[in-house]
C-alpha positions as CSV (number, residue, x, y, z in Angstrom):
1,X,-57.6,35.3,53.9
2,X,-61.1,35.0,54.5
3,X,-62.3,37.5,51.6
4,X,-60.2,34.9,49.7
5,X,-62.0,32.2,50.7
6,X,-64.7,33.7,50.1
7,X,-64.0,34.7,46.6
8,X,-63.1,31.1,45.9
9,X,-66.4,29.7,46.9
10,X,-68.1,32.3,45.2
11,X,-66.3,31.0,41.7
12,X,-66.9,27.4,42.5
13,X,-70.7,28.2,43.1
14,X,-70.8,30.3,40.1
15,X,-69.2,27.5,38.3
16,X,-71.8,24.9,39.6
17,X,-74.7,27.2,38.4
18,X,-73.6,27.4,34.8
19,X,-72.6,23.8,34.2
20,X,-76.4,22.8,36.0
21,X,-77.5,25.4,33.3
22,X,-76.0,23.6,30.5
23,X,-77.0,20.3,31.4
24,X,-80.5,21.6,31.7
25,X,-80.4,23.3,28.5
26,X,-78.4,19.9,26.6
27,X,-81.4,17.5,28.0
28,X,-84.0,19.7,27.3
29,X,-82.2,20.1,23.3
30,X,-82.4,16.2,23.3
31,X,-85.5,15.6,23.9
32,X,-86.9,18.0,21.3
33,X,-84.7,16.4,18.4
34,X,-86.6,12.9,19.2
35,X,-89.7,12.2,17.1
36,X,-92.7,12.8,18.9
37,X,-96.1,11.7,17.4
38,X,-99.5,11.0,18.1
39,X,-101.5,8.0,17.4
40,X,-103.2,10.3,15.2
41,X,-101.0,11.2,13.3
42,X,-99.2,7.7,12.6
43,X,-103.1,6.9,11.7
44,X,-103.0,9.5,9.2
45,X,-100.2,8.4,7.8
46,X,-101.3,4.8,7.7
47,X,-104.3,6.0,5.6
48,X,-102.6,7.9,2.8
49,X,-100.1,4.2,2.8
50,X,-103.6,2.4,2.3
51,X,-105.1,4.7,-0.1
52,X,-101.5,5.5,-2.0
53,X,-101.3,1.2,-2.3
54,X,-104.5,0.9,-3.6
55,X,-103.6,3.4,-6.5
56,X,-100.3,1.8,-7.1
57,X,-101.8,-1.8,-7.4
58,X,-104.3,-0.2,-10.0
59,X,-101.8,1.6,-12.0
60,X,-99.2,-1.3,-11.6
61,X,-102.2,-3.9,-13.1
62,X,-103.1,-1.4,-15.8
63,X,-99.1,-1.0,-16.6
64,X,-98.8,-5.2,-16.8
65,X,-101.8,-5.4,-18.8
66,X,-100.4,-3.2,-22.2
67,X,-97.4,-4.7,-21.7
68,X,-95.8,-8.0,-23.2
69,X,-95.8,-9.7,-19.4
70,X,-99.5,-10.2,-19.8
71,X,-100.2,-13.6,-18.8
72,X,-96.7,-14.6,-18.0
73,X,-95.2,-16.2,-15.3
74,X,-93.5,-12.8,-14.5
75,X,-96.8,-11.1,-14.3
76,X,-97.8,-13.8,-11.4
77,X,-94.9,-13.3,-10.0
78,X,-94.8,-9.1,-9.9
79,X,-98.9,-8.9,-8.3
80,X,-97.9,-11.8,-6.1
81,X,-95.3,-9.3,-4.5
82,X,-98.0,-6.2,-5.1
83,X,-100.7,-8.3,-3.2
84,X,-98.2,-9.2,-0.6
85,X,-97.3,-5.8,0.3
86,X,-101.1,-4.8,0.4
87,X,-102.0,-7.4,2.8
88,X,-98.9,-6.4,5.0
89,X,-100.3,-2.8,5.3
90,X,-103.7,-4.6,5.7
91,X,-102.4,-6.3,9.2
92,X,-100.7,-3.4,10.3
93,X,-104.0,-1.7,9.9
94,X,-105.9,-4.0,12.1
95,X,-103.0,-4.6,14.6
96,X,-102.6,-0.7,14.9
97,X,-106.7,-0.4,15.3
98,X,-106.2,-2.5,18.0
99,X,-103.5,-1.9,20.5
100,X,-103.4,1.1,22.8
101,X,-100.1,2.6,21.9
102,X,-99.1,2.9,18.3
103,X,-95.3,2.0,19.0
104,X,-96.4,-1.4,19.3
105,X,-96.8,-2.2,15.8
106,X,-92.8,-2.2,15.0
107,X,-93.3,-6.0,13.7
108,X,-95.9,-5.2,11.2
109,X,-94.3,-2.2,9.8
110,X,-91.4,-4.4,9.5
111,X,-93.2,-6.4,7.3
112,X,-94.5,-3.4,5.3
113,X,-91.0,-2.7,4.7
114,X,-89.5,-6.1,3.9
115,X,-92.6,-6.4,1.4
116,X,-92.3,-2.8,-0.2
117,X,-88.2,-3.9,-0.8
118,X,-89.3,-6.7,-2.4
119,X,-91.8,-4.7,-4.9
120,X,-88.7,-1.8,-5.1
121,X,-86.8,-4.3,-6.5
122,X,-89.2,-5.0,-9.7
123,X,-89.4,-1.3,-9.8
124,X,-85.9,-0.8,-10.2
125,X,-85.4,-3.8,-12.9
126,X,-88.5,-3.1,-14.7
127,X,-89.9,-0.3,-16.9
128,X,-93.8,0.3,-16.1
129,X,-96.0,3.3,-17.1
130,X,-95.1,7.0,-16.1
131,X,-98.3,6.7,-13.7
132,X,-97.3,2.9,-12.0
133,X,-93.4,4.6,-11.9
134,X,-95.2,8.1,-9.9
135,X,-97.4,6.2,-7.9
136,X,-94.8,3.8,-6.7
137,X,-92.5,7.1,-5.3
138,X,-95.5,8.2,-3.8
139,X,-95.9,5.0,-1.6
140,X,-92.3,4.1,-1.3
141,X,-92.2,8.0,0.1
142,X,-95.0,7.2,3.0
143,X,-93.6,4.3,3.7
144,X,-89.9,5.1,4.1
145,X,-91.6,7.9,6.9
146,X,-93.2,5.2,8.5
147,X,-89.8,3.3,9.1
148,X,-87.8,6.3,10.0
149,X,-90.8,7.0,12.7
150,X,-90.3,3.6,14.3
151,X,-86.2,3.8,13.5
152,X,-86.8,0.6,10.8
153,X,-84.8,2.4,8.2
154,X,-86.0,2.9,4.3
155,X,-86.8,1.3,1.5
């Protein structure tokens, strides 16, 4: 009876060990699949988004000016949005240079994304030169890491 016993507590030990093995093994699998990154590297990122904008506003201007929008309403109305999302990564530039954690910049890179929508739209509407068209992915591509990085979502 008592080698029973003993046998019992054995496999109810053994048990315990393995499932406190698993559980150890599940937490430590969820926290690698979460998104770990530096302030560094967000800054990075928020450079290429500057650098990539200022590229796309260029070729976007160039694109408007050969084409029969010159001067129109609807060429106010497409830089308005341009200039819009430019000054949105503009504030998140100087809110991110200034707070001690980058993860507290989720409202201006929410308005990065609302304005970068509203330009997607034109994009998608409109036809604009082979260079405006590439450097309009590029961005949109930055940008749409940026929003999946502080779980915003895409473009």
């Amino acid at each position: 009876m008592r080698n029973k016993l003993l046998k019992t507590f054995a496999a109810f030990a053994a048990m315990f060990i393995v499932l406190a093995f698993a559980q150890t093994s599940s937490a430590q699998t969820r926290r690698y699949n979460r998104v770990q990154v530096s302030k560094q590297q967000v800054e990075q990122l928020l450079e290429r988004i500057e650098e990539r904008s200022d590229h796309f506003s260029n070729a976007l201007n160039k694109s408007l000016d050969r084409s029969r929008l010159d001067g129109s309403r609807a060429e106010d109305n497409i830089t308005a949005r341009a200039r819009n999302l430019e000054n949105a990564t503009d504030e998140l530039r100087r809110e991110f240079d200034h707070r001690d954690s980058h993860m507290e910049n989720s409202t201006e890179v929410r308005k990065v994304i609302n304005a970068a929508r509203n330009v997607n739209r034109i994009m998608i509407r409109r036809n604009f030169s082979q260079r405006a068209e590439q450097s309009w992915v590029r961005l949109r591509s930055e940008i749409n890491t940026l929003g999946r990085l502080y779980r915003l979502g895409a473009i």
